[in-house]
N, C-alpha and C positions, 0 to 999 in steps of 0.2 A: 780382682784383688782379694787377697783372704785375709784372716785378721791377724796372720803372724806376719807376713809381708808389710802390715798395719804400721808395726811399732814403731816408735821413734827413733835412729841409733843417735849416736852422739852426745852430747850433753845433758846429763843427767837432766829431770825436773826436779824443781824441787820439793822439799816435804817438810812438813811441822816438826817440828824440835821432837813437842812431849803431846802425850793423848790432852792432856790437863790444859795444855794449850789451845789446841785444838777444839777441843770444848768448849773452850771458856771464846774462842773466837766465833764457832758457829753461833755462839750464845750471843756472843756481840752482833752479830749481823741480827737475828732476831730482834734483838730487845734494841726498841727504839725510841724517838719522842711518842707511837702509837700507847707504848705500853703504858706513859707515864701522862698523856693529854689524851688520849682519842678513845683509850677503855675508859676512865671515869666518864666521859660525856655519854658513852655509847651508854653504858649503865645507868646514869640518872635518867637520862631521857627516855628509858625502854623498861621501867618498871623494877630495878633494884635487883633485887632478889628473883624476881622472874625472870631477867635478864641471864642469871648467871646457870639457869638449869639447860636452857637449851647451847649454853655459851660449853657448859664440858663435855654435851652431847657433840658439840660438833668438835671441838677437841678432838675426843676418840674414833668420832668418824669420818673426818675430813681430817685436820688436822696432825695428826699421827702417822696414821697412813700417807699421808700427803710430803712428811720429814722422810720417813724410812723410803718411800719412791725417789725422791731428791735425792739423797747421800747414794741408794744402789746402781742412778745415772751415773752419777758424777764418778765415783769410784771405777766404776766401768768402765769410764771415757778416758780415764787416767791411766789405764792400763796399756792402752793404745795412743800414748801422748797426747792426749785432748782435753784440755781442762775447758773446753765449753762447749757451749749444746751442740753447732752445725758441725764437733766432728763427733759427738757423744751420741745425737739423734743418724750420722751417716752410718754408725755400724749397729744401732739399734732396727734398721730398715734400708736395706742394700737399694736405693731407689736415691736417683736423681737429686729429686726434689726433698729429701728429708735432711739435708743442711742445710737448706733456705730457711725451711722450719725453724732450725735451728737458729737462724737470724735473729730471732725475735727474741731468744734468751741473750741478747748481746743488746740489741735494741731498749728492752725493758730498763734493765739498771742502768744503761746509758744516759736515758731519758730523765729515770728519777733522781741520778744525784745533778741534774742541771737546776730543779730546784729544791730539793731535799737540804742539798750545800748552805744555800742560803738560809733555808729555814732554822737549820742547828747555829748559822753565826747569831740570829739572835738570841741564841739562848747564850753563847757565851757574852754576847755584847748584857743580859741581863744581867747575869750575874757583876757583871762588872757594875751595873748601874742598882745593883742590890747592896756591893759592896761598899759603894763611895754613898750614897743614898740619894741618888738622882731621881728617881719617882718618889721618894718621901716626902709628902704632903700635896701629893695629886689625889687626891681625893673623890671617889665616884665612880663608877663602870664607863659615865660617858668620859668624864675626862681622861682616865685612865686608855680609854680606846684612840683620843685623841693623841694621847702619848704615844703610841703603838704607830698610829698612822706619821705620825710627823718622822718618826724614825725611821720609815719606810720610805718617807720623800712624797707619800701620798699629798700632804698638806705641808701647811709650814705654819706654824705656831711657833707659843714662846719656849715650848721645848727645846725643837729644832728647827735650824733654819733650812731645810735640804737634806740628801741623802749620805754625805760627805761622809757621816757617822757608820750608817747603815754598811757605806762600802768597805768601810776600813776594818770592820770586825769579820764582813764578807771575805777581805783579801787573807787576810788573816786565816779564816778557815778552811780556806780553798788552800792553802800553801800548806797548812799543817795535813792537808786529806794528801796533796802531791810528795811531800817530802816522806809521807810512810809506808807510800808507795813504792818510793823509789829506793826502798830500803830492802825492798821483798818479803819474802809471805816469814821467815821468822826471825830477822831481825826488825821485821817494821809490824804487818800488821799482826803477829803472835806475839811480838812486844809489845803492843798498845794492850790487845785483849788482857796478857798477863797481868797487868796495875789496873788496867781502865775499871775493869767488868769488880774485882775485889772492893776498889775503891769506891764505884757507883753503890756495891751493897752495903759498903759504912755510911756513906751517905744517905741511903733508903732507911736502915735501921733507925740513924742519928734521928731524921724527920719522925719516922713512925714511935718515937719514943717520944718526941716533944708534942707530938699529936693529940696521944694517949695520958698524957700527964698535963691536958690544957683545961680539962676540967668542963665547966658553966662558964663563959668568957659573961654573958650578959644574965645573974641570979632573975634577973625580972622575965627571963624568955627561957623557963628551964626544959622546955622544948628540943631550944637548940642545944646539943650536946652531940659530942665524939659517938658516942653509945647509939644515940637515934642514928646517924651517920651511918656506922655499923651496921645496925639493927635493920635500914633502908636496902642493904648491901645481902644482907645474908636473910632474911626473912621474907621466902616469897608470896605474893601474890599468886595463887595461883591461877585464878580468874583471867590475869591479864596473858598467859600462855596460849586462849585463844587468839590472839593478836598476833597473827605471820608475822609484822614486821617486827617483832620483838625476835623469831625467830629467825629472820633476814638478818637484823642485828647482828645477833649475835652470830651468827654464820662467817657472817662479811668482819670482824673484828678478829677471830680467830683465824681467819685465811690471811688476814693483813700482817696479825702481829706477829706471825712464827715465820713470817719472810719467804712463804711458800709461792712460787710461780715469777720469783722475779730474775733468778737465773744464778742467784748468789752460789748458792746452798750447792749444786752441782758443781759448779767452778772449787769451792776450798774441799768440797768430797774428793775433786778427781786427787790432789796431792796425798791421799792415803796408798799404801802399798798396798797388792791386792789382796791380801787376805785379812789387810785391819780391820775390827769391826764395826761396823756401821747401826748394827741393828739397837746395840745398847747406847751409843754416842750419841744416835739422833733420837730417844728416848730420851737421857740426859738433855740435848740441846732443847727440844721441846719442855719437858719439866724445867727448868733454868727460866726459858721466858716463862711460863705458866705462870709458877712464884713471884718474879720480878712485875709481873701484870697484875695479877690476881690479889696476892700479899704485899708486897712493898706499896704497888699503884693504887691499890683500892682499900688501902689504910692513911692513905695521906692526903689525899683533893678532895675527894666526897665528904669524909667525917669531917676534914678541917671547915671548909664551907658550910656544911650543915649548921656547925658549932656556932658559926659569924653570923649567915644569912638562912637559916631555917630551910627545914625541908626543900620547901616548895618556891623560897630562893634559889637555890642549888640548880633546883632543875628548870626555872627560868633562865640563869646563867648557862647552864649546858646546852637548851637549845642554841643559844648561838653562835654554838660549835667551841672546837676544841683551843684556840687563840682564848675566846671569852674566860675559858677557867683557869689555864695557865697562865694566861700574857697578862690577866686583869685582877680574875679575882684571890690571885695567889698574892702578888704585889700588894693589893689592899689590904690581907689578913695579914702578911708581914710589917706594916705601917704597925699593926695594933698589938705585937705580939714585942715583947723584952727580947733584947739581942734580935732583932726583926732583922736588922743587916747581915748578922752573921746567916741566919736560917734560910733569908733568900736566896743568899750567894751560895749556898748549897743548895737548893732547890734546882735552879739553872746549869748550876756544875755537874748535876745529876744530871738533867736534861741533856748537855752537851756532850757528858760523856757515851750517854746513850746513843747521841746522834753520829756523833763522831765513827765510834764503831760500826756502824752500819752505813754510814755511808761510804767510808773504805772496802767495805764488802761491796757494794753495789757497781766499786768503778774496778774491783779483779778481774774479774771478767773481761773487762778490753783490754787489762792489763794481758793476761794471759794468752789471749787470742791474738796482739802483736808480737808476744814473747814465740807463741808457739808456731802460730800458719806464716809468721813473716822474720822469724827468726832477730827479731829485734833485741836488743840486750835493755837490760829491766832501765835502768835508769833515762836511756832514751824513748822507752816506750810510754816513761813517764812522763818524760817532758811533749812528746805527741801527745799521748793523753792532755796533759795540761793547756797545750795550748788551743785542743780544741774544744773541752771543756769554757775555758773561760770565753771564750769567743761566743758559743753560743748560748753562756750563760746570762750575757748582758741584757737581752728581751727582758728575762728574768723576770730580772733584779728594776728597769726600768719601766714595765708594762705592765708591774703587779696591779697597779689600780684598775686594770682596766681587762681583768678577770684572764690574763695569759694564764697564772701559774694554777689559777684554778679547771683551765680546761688541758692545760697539757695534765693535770692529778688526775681529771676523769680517765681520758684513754689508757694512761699508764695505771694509775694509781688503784684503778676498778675494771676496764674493765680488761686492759690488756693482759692484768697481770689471770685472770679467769681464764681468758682464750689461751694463755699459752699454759697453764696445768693442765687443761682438759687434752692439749695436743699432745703431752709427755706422758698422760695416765694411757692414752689411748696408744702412744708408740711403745713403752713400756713393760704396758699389759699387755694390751692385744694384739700388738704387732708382734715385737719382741718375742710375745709368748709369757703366761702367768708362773707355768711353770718356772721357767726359765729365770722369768722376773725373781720369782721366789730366791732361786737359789743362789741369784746373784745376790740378794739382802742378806741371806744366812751364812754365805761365803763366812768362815771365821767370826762368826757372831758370839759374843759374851753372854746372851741368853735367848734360851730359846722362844721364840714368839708366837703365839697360838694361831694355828695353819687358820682360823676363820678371819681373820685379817686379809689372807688374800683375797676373803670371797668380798668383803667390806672395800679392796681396793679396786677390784676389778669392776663389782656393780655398786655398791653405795657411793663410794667417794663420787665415779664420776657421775650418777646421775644428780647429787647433793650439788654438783659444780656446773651441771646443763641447767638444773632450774633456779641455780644462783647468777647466771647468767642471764637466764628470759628474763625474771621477774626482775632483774635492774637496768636491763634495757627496755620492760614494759612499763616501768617506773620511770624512772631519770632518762634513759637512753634517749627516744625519740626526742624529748624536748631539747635535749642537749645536742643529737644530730641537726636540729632544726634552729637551734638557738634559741627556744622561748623566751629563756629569761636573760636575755645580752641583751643590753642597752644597744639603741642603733647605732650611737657615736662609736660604742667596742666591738662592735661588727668586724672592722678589719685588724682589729688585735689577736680574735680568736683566730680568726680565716689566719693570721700569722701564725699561731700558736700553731694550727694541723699544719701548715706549710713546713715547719720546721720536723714537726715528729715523722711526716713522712718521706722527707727528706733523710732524716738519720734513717728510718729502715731502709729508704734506699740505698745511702751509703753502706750500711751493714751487709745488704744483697750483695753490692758490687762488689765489697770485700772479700768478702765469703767466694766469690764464684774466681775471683784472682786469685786467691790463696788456693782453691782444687786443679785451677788449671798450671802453676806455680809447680804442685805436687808430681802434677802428670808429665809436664815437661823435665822434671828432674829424676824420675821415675825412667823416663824413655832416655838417658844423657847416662845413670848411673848403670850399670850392667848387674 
């Protein structure tokens, strides 16, 4: 089979409206709840300012490189009707096995909007409860976490009595992820991106303006201030650079938050025509989360907190993780702050809208892969989607307490999403050919990109992504193969939680291998 026999005939694919579109959506799949909870924690707990020196070293050398490899996939793959990896990886490597490969870019976002979903309904259920002022006058970190739990169904207090709440903001934003789906790539998801992504920046601005003009909240603690906030942020330690995990940090924050390795980024490239450019777009798409991360996110959680709870408050709350700053100590500073209802209910609507975009990204992908290997028409590809999405979302949403959605976040969330960029640098580059690689990036590029980039993609990036790999399976990995830290009673939650992820890559495999033999039988039928 050669690669003009490849193409698709018949029904056109589709394509983005406007580049501006387009932008603004790859920008949406990036910029997520990581950008606006998971960088402030990563940053107070790893030293501030020391945090952010090795955080744009790996930008430029992972990061970047890691955008411009994605889009010159995807684009590729779309040339040859294939908006996702196992038919994008089958003509990057004439072998067999390199669309099973490819399974796992179907598998990946599959997995994570199962809980992803859920996690963005609570930020629109907070806003709601920011609005009406339903946490106002919870007062405390522990109560405040009790609040959180009760709305989960974890517990039952005089919050809530049950999950009833938690579902119905769930249902809620599971049908708004289906219906813009089922709209397709530019009346659904390059409409959301067009309002969502402008409107989340009014909102960033709004906050970062009320941050900045909040002054000395407590004259007796002139300590605490927006400015030390700041200061904590941009003024590094240099001493603490010797500390690798500040470089792991920061590694692993930039790999997460530019949405690289989860199969997105490939899928909305392949809809460009093939000589649009890629090379300044994903440039843009990178600079767009960067700002949104870096600017918007790290002018509003750190200094606000610092301001409330001092320095070394701040980074007790951040250790205990990214829920503690968002779900807790944000609520609380809202309690104390004038129009505290108004500023929260924009806090969350930022959150939401961040999440919302990116988790519509995360489910295109199966979108696309029913649309294209089984010829399904979008609307019922969405209601498949949909109905097996919800199905096996319910574990979820009922097993959180009992550490499910934390072990399906490891496999996918760490360390799957590693194994499957080292397997696209390595099809790419080395397979594919650097050259080759090259010119498919430069195909119609908007500006030229300095040829030492490919040496950075071909040896930096991936060796940055083999020892980002060891050292968190030498870290986290074993204990988590081993279960150290699982309660005995969650023993068979977890053992469900693997049951189910390899289950979906089985289903993926299966897929995948009907959909070549589909091809072959119509191939040997059509003359």
């Amino acid at each position: 089979m050669n690669k003009r026999e490849s193409k698709s005939p018949g029904k056109p694919r589709e394509q983005w409206v406007t580049r501006i579109g387009l932008v603004l959506a790859m920008a949406g799949n990036a910029i997520g709840l990581g950008n606006f909870l998971r960088f402030p924690v990563q940053c107070a707990t790893n030293g501030g300012g020391a945090f952010m020196i090795p955080y744009f070293i790996a930008f430029f050398l992972l990061g970047i490189p890691l955008m411009w490899i994605e889009w010159g996939v995807g684009r590729f793959g779309g040339k040859y009707g294939h908006g996702t990896t196992p038919g994008m990886f089958h003509y990057l490597w004439q072998h067999p096995m390199a669309k099973y490969l490819g399974a796992i870019g179907i598998t990946i976002p599959f997995c994570l909007i199962l809980y992803y979903t859920y996690i963005v309904s609570w930020t629109l259920a907070y806003s709601v409860f920011s609005f009406t002022g339903k946490y106002f006058g919870v007062h405390g970190h522990e109560l405040m976490a009790n609040f959180l739990s009760a709305y989960q169904g974890t517990v039952k207090n005089q919050f809530f009595n049950g999950i009833g709440t938690a579902y119905l903001f769930f249902l809620i934003t599971f049908a708004l992820n289906i219906w813009i789906l089922s709209r397709g790539l530019a009346k659904g998801i390059e409409w959301l991106a067009n309002w969502a992504l402008p409107t989340l920046g009014v909102f960033g601005i709004i906050l970062m303006i009320r941050v900045f003009t909040l002054g000395i909240p407590d004259p007796a603690m002139p300590a605490n201030s927006v400015m030390n906030g700041l200061a904590f942020i941009w003024n590094p330690d240099l001493t603490a650079l010797g500390d690798i995990k500040v470089w792991l940090a920061a590694t692993g924050q930039v790999f997460f938050t530019l949405s690289v390795g989860f199969g997105a980024i490939q899928t909305y490239a392949s809809y460009l025509k093939p000589k649009d450019d890629v090379a300044l777009s994903g440039l843009a798409t990178a600079s767009a989360n960067a700002f949104a991360e870096v600017i918007i996110g790290g002018s509003i959680a750190i200094p606000v907190a610092v301001a409330f709870f001092g320095l070394q408050g701040t980074q007790a709350i951040a250790k205990g993780g990214s829920f503690d700053l968002g779900f807790f100590a944000m609520p609380l500073i809202f309690q104390r702050l004038p129009l505290g209802e108004l500023f929260g209910t924009i806090w969350f609507l930022l959150l939401f809208l961040a999440g919302i975009t990116s988790s519509v990204a995360m489910a295109q992908p199966m979108m696309a892969f029913l649309q294209e290997e089984f010829k399904v028409e979008r609307k019922t590809a969405a209601m498949i989607l949909g109905v097996l999405m919800f199905f096996l979302m319910q574990p979820v949403i009922f097993f959180l307490g009992h550490g499910f959605l934390d072990e399906m976040d490891f496999w996918i969330g760490t360390f799957g999403l590693v194994v499957f960029a080292i397997i696209e640098v390595v099809l790419f580059i080395w397979v594919f050919g650097a050259d080759k690689a090259w010119r498919e990036i430069m195909t119609g590029a908007d500006i030229k990109i300095p040829r030492f980039f490919l040496f950075i993609m071909k040896y930096v990036t991936l060796t940055y992504l083999v020892v980002l790999l060891g050292v968190w399976l030498a870290q986290d990995g074993l204990d988590v193969i081993l279960m150290k830290h699982v309660l005995p009673e969650n023993y068979i939650y977890v053992w469900f939680a693997r049951f189910l992820l390899t289950g979906v890559l089985i289903l993926m495999l299966v897929l995948v291998h009907i959909a070549w033999k589909r091809k072959h039988r119509i191939k040997q039928v059509v003359p």
